[in-house]
N, C-alpha and C positions, 0 to 999 in steps of 0.2 A: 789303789788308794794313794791318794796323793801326800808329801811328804815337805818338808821346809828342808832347805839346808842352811847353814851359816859359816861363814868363812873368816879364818881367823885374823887381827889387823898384824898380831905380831908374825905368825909363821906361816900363815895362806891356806892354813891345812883347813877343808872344808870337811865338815862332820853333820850326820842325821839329826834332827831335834826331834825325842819321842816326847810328845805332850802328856803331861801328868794332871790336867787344870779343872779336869769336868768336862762337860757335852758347852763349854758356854763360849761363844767366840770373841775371839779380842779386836778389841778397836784395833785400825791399822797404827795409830798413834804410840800404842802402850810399847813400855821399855822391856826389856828383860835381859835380866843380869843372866853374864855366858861366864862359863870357863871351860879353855880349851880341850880337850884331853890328848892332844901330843904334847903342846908347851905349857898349860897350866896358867897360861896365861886369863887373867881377868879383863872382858870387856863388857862394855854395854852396846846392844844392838835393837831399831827400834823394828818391829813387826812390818811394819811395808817394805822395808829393805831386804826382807828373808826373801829369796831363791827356792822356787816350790816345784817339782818332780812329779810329773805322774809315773815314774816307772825309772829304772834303773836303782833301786836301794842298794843293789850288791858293788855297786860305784862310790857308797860312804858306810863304809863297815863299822868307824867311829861314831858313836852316836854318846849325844846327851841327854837326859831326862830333865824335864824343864816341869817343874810343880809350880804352885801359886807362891813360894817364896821366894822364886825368881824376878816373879813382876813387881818392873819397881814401880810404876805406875797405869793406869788401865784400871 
């Protein structure tokens, strides 16, 4: 199953995005609000810019859970 990653702008540490959103797909356009979980840091990154994985998940043990209060727009 394939998988996004996001990489952070402050510390570069790349972590999993587990989708929390529904079965419904996002525009490539829509924003979603990140925060890191090694620096804690806050960014915004837009959906076409994720990095997508068919295989290797044991390569990003960090992972975020991304619900619909994340998106900030979409």
């Amino acid at each position: 199953m394939a998988f996004a990653v996001a990489k952070c702008p402050k510390c570069s540490e790349r972590f999993r995005l587990r989708w929390r959103i529904g079965g419904k797909k996002l525009p490539l356009t829509t924003v979603i609000h990140l925060t890191c979980p090694t620096c804690a840091h806050s960014f915004e990154q837009v959906v076409v810019g994720l990095v997508v994985f068919h295989a290797g998940r044991e390569e990003f043990p960090k992972s975020v859970v991304v619900d619909r209060s994340a998106l900030v727009e979409g």
